[in-house]
Structure formats: structure tokens, C-alpha cells
DOMAR-118430 format. One record per residue (C-alpha): residue in three letters; x, y, z negated. Coordinates in Angstrom, 1 decimal. Layout:
<pts>
PT residu xx yy zz
PT ALA X Y Z
...
</pts>
This chain:
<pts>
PT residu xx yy zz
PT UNK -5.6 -2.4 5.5
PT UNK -2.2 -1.1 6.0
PT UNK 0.8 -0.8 3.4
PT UNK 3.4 1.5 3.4
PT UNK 5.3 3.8 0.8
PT UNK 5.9 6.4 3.6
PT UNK 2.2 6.3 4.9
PT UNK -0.3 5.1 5.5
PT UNK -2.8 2.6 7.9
PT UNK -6.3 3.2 7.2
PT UNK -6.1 6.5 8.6
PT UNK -5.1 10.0 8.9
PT UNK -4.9 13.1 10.4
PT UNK -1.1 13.5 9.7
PT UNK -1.6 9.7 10.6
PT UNK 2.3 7.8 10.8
PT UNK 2.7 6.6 13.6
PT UNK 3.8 2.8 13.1
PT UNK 7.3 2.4 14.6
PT UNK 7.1 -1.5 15.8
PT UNK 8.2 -3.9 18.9
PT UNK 6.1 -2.6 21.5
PT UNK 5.6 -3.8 25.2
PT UNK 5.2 -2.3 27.8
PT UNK 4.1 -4.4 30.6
PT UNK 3.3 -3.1 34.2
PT UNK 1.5 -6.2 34.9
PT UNK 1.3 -5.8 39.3
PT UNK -0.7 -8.1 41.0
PT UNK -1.5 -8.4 44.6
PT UNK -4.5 -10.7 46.0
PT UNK -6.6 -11.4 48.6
PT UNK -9.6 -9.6 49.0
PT UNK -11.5 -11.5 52.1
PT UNK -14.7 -10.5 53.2
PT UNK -17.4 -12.7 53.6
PT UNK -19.3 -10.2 56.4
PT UNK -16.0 -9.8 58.9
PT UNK -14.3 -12.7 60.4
PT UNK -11.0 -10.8 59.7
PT UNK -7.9 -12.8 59.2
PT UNK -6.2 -9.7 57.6
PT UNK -5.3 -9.9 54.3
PT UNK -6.3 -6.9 52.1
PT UNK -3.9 -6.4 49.0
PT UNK -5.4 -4.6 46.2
PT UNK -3.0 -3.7 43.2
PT UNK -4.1 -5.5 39.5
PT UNK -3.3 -4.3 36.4
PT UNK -2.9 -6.3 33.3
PT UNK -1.4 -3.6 31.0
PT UNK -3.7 -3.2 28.7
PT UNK -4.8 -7.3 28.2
PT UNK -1.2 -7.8 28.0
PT UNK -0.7 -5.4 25.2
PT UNK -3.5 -7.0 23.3
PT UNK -1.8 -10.3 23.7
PT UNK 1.3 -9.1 23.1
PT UNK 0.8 -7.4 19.9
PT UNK -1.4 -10.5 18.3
PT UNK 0.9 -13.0 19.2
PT UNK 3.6 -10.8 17.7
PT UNK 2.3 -9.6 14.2
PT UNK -1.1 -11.4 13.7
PT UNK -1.4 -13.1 10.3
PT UNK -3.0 -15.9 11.2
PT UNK -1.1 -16.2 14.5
PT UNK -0.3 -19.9 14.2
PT UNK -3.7 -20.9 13.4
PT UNK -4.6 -19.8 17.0
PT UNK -3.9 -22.0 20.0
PT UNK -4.6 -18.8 22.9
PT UNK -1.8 -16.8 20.8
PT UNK 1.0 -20.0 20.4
PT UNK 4.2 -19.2 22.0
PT UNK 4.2 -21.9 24.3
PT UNK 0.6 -21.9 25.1
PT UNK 1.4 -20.4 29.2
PT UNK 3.7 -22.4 31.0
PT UNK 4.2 -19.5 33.6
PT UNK 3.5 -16.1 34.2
PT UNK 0.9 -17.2 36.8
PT UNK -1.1 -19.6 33.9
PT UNK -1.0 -16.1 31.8
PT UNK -2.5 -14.0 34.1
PT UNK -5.0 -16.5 35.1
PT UNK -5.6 -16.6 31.2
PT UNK -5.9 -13.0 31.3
PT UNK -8.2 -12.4 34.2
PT UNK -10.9 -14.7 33.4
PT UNK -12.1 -12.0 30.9
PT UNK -12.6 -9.7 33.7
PT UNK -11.2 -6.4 32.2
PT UNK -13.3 -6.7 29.3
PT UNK -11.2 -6.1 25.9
PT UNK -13.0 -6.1 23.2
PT UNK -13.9 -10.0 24.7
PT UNK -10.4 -10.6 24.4
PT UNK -9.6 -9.1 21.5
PT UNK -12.4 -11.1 19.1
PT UNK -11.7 -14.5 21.6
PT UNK -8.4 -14.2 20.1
PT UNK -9.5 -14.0 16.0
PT UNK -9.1 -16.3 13.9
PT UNK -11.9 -17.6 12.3
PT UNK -10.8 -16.8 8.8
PT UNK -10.8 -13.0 9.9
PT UNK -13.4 -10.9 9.1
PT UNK -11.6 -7.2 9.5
PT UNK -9.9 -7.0 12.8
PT UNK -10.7 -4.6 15.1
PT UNK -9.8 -2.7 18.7
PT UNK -10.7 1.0 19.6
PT UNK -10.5 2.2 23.3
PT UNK -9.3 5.7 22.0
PT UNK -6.7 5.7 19.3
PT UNK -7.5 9.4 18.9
PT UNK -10.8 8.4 17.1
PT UNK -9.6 5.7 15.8
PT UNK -6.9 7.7 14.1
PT UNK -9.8 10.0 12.8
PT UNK -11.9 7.4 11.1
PT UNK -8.9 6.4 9.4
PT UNK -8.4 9.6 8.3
PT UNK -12.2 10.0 7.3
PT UNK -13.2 12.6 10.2
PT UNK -16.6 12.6 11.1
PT UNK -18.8 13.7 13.2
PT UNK -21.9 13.3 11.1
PT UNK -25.0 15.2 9.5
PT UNK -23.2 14.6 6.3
PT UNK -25.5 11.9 5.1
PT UNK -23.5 8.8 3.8
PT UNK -26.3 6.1 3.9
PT UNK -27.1 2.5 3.2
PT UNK -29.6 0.5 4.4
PT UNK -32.5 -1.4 3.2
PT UNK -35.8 -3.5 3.9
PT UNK -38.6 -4.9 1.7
PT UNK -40.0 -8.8 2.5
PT UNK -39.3 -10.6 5.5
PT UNK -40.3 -7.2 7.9
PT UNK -37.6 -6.6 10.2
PT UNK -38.3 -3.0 9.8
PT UNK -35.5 -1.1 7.6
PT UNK -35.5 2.2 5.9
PT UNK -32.2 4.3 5.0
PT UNK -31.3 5.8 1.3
PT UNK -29.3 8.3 0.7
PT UNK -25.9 7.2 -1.3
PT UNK -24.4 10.8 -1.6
PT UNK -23.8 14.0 0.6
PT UNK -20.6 15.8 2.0
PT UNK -20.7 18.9 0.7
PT UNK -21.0 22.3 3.3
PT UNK -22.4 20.1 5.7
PT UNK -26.3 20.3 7.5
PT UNK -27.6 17.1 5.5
PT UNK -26.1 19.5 2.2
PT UNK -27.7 22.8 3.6
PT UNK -31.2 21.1 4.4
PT UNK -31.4 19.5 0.9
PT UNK -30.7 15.9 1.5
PT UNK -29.6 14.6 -2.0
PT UNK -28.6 11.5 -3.3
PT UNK -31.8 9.1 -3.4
PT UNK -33.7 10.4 -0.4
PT UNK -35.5 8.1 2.1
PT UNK -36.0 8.1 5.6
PT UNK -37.8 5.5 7.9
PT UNK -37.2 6.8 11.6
PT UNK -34.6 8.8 13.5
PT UNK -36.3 10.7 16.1
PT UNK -39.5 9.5 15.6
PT UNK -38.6 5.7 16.1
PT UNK -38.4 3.2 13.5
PT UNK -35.5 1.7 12.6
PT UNK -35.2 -2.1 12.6
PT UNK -32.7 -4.7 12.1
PT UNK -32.1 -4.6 16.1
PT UNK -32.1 -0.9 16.8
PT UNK -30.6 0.6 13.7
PT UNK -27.0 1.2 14.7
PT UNK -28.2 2.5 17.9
PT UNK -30.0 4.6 16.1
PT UNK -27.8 5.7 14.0
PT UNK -24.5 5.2 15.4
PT UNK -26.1 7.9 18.3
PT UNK -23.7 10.6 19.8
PT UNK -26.0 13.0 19.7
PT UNK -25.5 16.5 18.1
PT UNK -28.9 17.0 16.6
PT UNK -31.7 14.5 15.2
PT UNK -35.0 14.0 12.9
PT UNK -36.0 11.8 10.5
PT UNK -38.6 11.0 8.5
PT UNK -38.5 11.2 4.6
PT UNK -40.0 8.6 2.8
PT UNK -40.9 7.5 -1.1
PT UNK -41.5 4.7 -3.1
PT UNK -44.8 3.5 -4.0
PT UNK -46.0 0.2 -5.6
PT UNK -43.0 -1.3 -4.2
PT UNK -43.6 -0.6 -0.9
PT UNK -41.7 2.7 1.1
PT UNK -43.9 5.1 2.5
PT UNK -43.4 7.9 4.6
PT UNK -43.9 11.5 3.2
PT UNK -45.1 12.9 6.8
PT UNK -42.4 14.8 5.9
PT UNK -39.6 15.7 8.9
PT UNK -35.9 17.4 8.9
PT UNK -34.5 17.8 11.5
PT UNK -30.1 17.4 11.4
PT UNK -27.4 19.0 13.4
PT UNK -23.8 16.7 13.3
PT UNK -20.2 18.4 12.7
PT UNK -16.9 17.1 12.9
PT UNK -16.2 17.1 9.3
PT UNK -13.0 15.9 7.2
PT UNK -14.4 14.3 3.6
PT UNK -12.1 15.1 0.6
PT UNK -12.1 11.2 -1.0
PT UNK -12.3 12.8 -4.0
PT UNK -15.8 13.2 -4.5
PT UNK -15.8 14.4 -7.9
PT UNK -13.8 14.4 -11.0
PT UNK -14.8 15.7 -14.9
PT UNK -14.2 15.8 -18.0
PT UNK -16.8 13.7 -20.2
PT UNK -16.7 13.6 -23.9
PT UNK -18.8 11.2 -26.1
PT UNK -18.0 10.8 -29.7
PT UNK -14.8 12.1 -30.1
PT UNK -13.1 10.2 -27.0
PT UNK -12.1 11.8 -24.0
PT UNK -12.6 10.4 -20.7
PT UNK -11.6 11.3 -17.4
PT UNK -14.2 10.1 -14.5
PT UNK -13.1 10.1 -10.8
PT UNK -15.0 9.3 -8.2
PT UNK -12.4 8.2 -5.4
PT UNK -14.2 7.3 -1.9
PT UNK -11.2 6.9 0.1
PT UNK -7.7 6.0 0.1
PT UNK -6.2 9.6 2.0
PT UNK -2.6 10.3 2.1
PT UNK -4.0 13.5 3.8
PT UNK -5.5 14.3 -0.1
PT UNK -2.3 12.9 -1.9
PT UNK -1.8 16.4 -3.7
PT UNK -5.3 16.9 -4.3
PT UNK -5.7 13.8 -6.1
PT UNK -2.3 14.6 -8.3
PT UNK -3.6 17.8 -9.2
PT UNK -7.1 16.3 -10.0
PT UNK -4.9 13.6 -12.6
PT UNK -2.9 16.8 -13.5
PT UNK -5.5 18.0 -15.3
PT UNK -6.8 14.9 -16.8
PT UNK -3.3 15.1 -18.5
PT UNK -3.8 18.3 -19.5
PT UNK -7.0 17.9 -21.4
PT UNK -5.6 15.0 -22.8
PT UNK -8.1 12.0 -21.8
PT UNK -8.3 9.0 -24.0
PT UNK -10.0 6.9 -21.3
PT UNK -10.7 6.2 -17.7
PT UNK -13.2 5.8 -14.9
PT UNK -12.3 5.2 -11.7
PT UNK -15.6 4.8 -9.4
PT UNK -14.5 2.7 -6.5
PT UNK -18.4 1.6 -5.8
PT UNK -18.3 3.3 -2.4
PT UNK -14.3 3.1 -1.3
PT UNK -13.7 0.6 1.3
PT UNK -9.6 1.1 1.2
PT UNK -6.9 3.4 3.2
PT UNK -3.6 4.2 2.6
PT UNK -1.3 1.8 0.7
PT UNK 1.1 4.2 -0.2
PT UNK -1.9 6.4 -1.8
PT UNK -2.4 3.1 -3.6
PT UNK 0.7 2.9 -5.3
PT UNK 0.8 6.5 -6.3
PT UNK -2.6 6.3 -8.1
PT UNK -1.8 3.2 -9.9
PT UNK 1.8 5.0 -10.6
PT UNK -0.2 8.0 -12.4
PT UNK -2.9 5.7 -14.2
PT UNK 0.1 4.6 -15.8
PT UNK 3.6 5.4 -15.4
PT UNK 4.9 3.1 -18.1
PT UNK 5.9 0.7 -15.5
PT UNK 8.3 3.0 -12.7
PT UNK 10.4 0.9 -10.8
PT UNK 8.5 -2.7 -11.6
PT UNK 6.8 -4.6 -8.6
PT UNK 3.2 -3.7 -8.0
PT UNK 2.7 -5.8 -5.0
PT UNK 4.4 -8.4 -2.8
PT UNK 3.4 -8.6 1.1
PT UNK 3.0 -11.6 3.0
PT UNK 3.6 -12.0 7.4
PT UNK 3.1 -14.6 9.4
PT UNK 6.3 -16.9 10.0
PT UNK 7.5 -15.4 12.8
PT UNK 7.8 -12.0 10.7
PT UNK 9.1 -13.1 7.0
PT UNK 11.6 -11.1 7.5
PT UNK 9.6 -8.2 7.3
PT UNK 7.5 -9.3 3.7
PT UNK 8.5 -7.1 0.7
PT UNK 7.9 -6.0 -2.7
PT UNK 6.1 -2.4 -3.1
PT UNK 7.1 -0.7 -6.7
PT UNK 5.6 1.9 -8.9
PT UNK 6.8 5.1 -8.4
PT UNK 8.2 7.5 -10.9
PT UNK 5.5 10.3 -10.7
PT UNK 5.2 14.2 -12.1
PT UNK 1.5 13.1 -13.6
PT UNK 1.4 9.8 -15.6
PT UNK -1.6 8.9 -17.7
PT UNK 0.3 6.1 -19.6
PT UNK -2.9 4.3 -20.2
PT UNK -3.5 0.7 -21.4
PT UNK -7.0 0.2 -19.9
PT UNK -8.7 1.0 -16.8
PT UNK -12.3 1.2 -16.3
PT UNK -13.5 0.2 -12.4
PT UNK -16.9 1.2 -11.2
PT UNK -17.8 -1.7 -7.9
PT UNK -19.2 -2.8 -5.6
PT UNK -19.7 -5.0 -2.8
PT UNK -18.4 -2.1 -0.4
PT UNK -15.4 -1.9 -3.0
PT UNK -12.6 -2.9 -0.5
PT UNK -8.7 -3.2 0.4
PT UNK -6.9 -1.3 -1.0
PT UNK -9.4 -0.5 -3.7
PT UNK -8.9 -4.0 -4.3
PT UNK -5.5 -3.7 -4.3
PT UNK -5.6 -1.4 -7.1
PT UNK -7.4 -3.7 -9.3
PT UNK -5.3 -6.7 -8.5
PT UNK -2.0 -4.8 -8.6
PT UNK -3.0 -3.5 -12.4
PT UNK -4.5 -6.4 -13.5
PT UNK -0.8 -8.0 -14.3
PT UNK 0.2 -4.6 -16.9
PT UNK -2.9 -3.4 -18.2
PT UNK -6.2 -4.2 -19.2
PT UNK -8.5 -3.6 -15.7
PT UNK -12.3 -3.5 -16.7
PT UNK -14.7 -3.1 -13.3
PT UNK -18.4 -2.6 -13.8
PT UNK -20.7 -3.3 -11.2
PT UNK -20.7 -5.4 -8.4
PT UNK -18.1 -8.2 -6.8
PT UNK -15.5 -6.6 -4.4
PT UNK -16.1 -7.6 -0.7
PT UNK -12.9 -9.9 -0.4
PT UNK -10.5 -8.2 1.5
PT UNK -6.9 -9.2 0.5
PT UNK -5.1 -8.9 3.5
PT UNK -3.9 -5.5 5.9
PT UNK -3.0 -4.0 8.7
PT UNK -0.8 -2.1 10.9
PT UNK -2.2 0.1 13.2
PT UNK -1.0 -0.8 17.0
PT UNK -0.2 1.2 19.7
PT UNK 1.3 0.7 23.1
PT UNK 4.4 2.3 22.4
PT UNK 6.9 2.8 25.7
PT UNK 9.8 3.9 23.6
PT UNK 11.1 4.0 20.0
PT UNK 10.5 7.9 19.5
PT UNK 6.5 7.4 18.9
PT UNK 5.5 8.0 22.8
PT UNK 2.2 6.1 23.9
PT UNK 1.7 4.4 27.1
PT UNK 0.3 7.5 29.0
PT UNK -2.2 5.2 31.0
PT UNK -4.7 3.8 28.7
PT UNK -5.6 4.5 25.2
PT UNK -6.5 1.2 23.2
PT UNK -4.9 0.9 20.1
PT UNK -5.6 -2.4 17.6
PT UNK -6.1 -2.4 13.5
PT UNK -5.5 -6.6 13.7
PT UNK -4.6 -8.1 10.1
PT UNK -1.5 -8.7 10.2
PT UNK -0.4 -9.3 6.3
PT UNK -1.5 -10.4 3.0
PT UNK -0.9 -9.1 0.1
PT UNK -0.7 -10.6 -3.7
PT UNK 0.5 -8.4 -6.6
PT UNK 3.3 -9.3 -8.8
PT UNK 2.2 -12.6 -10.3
PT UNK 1.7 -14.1 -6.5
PT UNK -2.5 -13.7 -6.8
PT UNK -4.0 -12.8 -3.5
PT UNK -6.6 -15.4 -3.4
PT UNK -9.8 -13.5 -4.0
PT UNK -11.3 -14.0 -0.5
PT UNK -15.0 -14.0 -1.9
PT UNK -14.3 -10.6 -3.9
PT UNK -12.8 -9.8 -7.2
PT UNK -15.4 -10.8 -9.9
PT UNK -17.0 -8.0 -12.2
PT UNK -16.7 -8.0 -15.4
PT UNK -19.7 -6.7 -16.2
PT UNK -22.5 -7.7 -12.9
PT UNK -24.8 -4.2 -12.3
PT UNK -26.3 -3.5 -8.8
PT UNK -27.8 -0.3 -7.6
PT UNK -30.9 0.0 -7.2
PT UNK -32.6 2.5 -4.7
PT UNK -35.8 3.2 -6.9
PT UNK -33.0 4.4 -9.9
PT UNK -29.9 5.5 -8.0
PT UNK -29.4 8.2 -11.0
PT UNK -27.3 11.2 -10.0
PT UNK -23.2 10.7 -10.0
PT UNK -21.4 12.0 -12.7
PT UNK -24.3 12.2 -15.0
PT UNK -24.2 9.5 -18.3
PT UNK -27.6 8.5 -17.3
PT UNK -26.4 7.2 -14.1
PT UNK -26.9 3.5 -14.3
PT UNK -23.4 2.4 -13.3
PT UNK -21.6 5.1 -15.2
PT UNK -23.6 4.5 -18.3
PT UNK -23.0 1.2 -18.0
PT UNK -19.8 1.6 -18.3
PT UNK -19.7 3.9 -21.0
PT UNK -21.7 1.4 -23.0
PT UNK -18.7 -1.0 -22.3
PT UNK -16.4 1.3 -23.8
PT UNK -18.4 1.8 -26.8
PT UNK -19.2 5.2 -26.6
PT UNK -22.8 4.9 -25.9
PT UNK -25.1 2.6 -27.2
PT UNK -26.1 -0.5 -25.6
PT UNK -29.5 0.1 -23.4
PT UNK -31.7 -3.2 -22.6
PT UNK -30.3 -4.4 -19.0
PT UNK -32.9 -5.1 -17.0
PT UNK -32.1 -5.1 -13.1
PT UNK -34.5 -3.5 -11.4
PT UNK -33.9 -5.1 -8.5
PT UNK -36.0 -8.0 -9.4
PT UNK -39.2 -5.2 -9.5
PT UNK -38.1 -3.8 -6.4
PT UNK -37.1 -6.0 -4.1
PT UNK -35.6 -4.3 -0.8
PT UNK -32.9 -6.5 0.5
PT UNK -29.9 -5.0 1.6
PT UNK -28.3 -4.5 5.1
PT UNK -24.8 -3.3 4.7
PT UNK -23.8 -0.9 7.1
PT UNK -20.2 -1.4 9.4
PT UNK -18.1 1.0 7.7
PT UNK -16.7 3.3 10.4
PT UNK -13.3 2.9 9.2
PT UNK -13.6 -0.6 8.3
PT UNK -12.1 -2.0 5.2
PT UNK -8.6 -1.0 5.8
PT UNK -5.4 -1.2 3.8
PT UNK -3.0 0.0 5.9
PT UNK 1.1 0.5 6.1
PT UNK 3.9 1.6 8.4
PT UNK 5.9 -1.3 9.5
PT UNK 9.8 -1.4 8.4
PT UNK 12.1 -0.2 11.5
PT UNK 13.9 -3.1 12.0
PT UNK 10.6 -4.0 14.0
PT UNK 11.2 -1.3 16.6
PT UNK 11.4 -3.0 20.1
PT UNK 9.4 -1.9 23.5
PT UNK 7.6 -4.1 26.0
PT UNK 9.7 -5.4 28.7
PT UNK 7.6 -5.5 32.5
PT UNK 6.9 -8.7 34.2
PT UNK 6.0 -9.5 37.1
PT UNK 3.2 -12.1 37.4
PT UNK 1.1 -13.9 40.8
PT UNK -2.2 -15.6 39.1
PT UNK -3.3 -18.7 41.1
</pts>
């Protein structure tokens, strides 16, 4: 995750670019190529590049939060150039090796894209999909999985072919999907694919024999999923469901709280249960219009490694055109309810009364800046390669200090989907959202009975393709480019 008033890390279209030290490095090596079929006592030299491993190092060793927890990334850890580029070359061009070899153990969120163009789209929620968003299942010990349908992106082929919420499939193009295949599978570049629907029967699923057959798009989703009006005994509540932290969607979201102000709402839902975190500075401005009782006051403190104190700071709550003024704050989770998601929650928790309804939070409560290998302080890239790095490289507590929450921020109120009931969003019947309304007294309380316990599918979370992100542009006093060395490897 990224945090930033300006903008924002985990991603965007109108992405900003993150202004930090940068290093270029033209890493030049010449060796010795010798044959082992000619008895040649020329010596070949071959150029070597170690631009891009370079960078990688570079930018870990520079802003990675756990930087000093990792003997590869110490500042003293190459006695010479030629040590580093030995150090370097052992991992034979390979960067994602190097990237992970460098991780800390504690880190569970860092990752490395070889095209910052897609990685800029993820972060920006750009897909190129069917439009199903799915999760995954299995039933038993079988290593065989099926897929359920959590929701569907409106105007896409998944939406025009009647794929809704709840659906089932078993295979993608006619083969099964297992624990070892399935983000093969479904991770394919493909333009067009089938699957196979499937239903639910004595607790086993079943296929339907029933096929449709999908076409992908690039599509942009709007975060905001949906947002109504509900109104139960005489109270007033406005329900969003908010699936991504956009700065792209900054004014739709506004003029979605607009008119929660204007109807007057008493209460309020915000269904994080699918939103795995984005933009920081979308963060603040949502929490600003939940309340706006508290303009100016510190929402959130962030937290570098030691070599980069100087950069921590405190983020505030803005003085917005829509604010809700309220007291309370209902939160619909999950454990796919990330980052900045969880920043929300934590950043409230201090000023008003935060109620979540669902599921623990995943645990993310730490961020990133998005890293590119800058050549100059204007926002130019490197012009040879196109790697780019979302490595954590802060943490971040709200105003009391608390950022401990590692193993997720604890529900209030424990309820788990189930993919025999998913219900349909929005509706009260839905189990989470009536849940929730029971909570706020408006409904009656229904007997709880999980029925997870009668069906039994164990879950396989799928990776996120943006990742749980909170994301932030870096302050400018960071600005400085690579510098080129010269290095001969033993």
C-alpha cells in the first residue's frame, strides 16, 4: 500500500508518478568468453549488463522497511564493486529470484512487475477479464477446486451472458481446475474461454453439463460497486459497497456521499468484504466525509526504515465539501479486507465508534511506493528495461501509535460467506448485510447458524491482481538519480 495526500500507490490510470532517489546504473562488464571446441588464445569480450539487478538492489537497500533485518541489502555487505557484481550474477538474469531472495521474512506483500505499464493498470483496477470476479473453493481433501462467482462488472461478456453472483463453474476449457493448475488456468491470456457451470447438491458440486463460453476485455471497474438508500424503521442508512481504493473515482465517490447527505442518512455501511486497499490519499478523503468533525486532526502517522525517518509523517483529515458528521461506522469484512481498507478502520477507530461485521482483515499494516528506474527528476524512465517494484517500504499506525494488527483487525461480530447462501448485494436478506442491520437494531435478530459447518468447501484465496496495496507518493526531498559504476566481477 502506498500513502500519499497528492495520490496515490495502489494504482492508477492518472497513476503519480513517485518522485524519489533513483539510480541509474550502466553496469558494463567485459569477460572472457573461451571456447572449449577451439584452441584459441583470443579473448572474446562480450558486454554485461547489470542495470536492471542493480536497480532492484538499489531501490531495496534504499527504501525497504525491513531493510536492516536483511544481511544481502546491509550497506556494508560488498566490499567492492567486483564482490557486488559477483553477488549480482550468480542469479543469472533472473529477477524476480532476486527480488523475493532479497524479502524479508516478515513480508508477505512485496512484489516486482517486468512491465510497469501493467503494473500501473492493476493498480488502477484495469482488466483484461470476462468480468467475472471469482473465489475459489474445494470440498474434502480432493485437490480438485471449483470457482464461485463473488459479483460481476457491469457491461462486460460475463454480465451479457448472465453470469451472476453465486454461479459455479468446475473447468475452463474443458479441464478441471486443481490446486496445481488453477492460476494457469485462470490467470490465461487468452481472449476467449469456456467453462462449465455447476450446482450444489447434497454437499457435493456437480456440473450442470451446462457450458458458456467468455470473451475478455480490457475493462476499467468503478470501486464503487453500488450505493443505496435503505430505510428500516424510521432510520436512514446509507450502504456502499467500495471495492477499491481509486483516486481515478475520487469524484464519483463524493458525489455518491453527496447524496447520502442529501437524503439525510442516520447510519452507515461501508462494505469493505471484497476491497483489498489502493490509494491512501482516497483513504483520507473517505474517512474525511464519514465524518468531518475532525478537519485538520491526525488520522495516521507513517513509519520508514532508519535510514529514511526523515521522511515519516503525520497524514490529517481534510476539510471536505461532503461530511457525514457521523459517530458510528458500520464495516462489512473480510479476510480479503486489506490496506488501506484497513487503514480506514484503524484510522477511525481513535474518533468514532467503528463496528465491522464479518470476517478478520488479512493483516496488512504496512505500504508502499511504487518504484521506477527513474534517470532524471522530471518523471523520465530508464528507456531500456521496464521493471518497476511495489516493495513495502512503510508502516503505518493511526494517531494513537496502533499498527500492530499483523494477523488482521478482529471483527466485531465473526460471519463468513458461504457459497451455498451468498444472497444478492444490496438486498437486506443478504447474510452479511443483514447481519449487520441486526447489529444496528433495525432488524430483528435471526438464529446464526454458519452454514459453513453444513457445507464444507475449504477456501483457496485467489492472488489479488493488484495485491493488497496501500500506496503513496514519496515527499520530494527524496528526489536523487542513480549515479553509473563501473564494476569487473571476479
Amino acid at each position: 500500500m502506498i500513502f500519499d495526500k497528492n495520490e496515490y500507490i495502489a494504482g492508477a490510470t492518472n497513476f503519480t508518478r513517485i518522485k524519489m532517489r533513483k539510480f541509474l546504473l550502466y553496469v558494463l562488464l567485459l569477460f572472457t568468453l573461451i571456447s572449449c571446441k577451439d584452441e584459441d588464445d583470443n579473448i572474446a569480450p562480450r558486454q554485461y549488463d547489470f542495470e536492471i539487478e542493480d536497480f532492484i538492489w538499489e531501490g531495496l537497500n534504499t527504501y525497504y522497511y525491513w531493510q536492516n533485518s536483511v544481511p544481502d541489502l546491509a550497506d556494508n555487505r560488498f566490499d567492492s564493486q567486483k564482490s557486488y557484481a559477483n553477488f549480482l550474477s550468480q542469479f543469472n538474469a533472473n529477477h524476480e529470484l532476486l527480488f523475493e531472495s532479497l524479502l524479508s521474512d516478515k513480508d508477505r506483500f512485496s512484489w516486482i512487475m517486468s512491465d510497469y505499464t501493467a503494473l500501473e493498470k492493476q493498480l488502477s483496477r484495469i482488466y483484461t477479464t470476462s468480468g467475472m470476479m471469482i473465489g475459489l473453493g474445494r470440498t474434502g481433501n480432493s485437490d480438485d477446486l471449483f470457482a464461485f462467482v463473488r459479483y460481476v462488472l457491469p457491461d462486460s461478456d460475463a454480465a451479457t451472458k448472465n453470469i451472476v453472483r453465486g454461479d459455479l463453474f468446475l473447468s475452463v476449457n474443458n479441464e478441471q481446475l486443481t490446486v496445481d493448475n488453477y492460476r494457469a488456468l485462470l490467470s490465461s491470456e487468452v481472449e476467449s474461454f469456456s467453462i462449465e457451470l455447476a450446482q450444489i447438491n447434497d454437499q457435493m458440486v456437480t456440473p450442470t453439463g451446462i457450458s458458456v463460453d467468455l470473451v475478455k476485455t480490457e475493462i476499467q471497474e468503478n470501486p464503487i460497486h453500488m450505493h443505496k438508500l435503505i430505510e428500516l424503521n424510521n432510520v436512514k442508512i446509507g450502504y456502499l459497497m467500495y471495492n477499491g481504493f481509486v483516486a481515478d473515482f475520487d469524484d464519483e465517490l463524493e458525489s455518491a456521499f453527496a447524496e447520502f447527505q442529501t437524503q439525510g442518512v442516520d447510519q452507515l455501511i461501508v462494505d469493505l468484504r471484497y476491497n483489498r486497499g489502493g490509494s491512501v490519499s482516497t483513504s483520507i478523503k473517505l474517512a474525511s466525509m464519514i465524518t468531518g468533525q475532525f478537519s485538520g486532526e491526525v488520522f495516521a502517522q507513517t513509519q520508514h526504515n532508519d535510514k529514511r525517518s526523515s521522511l515519516n509523517e503525520d497524514y490529517l483529515f481534510e476539510a471536505t465539501a461532503v461530511q457525514l458528521k457521523m459517530d458510528r461506522l458500520y464495516v462489512i469484512s473480510s479476510e480479503d479486507t486489506a490496506s488501506a481498507s484497513e487503514f480506514l478502520i484503524n484510522g477511525l477507530s481513535p474518533y468514532i465508534d467503528v463496528i465491522v461485521i464479518g470476517d478478520d482483515t488479512t493483516g496488512k499494516n504496512v505500504g508502499s511506493y511504487s518504484i521506477y528506474d527513474w534517470i532524471d527528476d522530471k518523471g523520465n524512465v530508464n528507456p531500456r528495461h521496464t521493471w518497476a517494484m511495489q516493495p513495502i517500504t512503510l508502516k503505518i499506525a493511526n494517531s494513537e501509535g496502533f499498527a500492530d494488527f499483523e494477523n488482521g483487525l478482529q471483527a466485531d461480530y465473526r460471519l463468513q460467506e458461504v457459497v451455498a447462501n451468498l444472497g444478492t448485494l444490496g438486498e437486506i436478506d443478504e447474510p452479511l448485510l443483514q447481519k449487520t442491520l441486526e447489529v444496528m437494531g433495525v432488524l430483528p435478530p435471526k438464529s446464526e447458524k454458519n452454514q459453513l459447518s453444513r457445507f464444507g468447501p475449504r477456501f483457496e484465496k485467489m492472488p489479488s491482481l493488484q495485491g493488497a496495496i496501500m500506496n503513496t507518493e514519496p515527499p520530494a526531498k527524496m528526489r536523487r538519480i542513480r549515479q553509473p559504476k563501473d564494476f569487473a566481477r571476479e
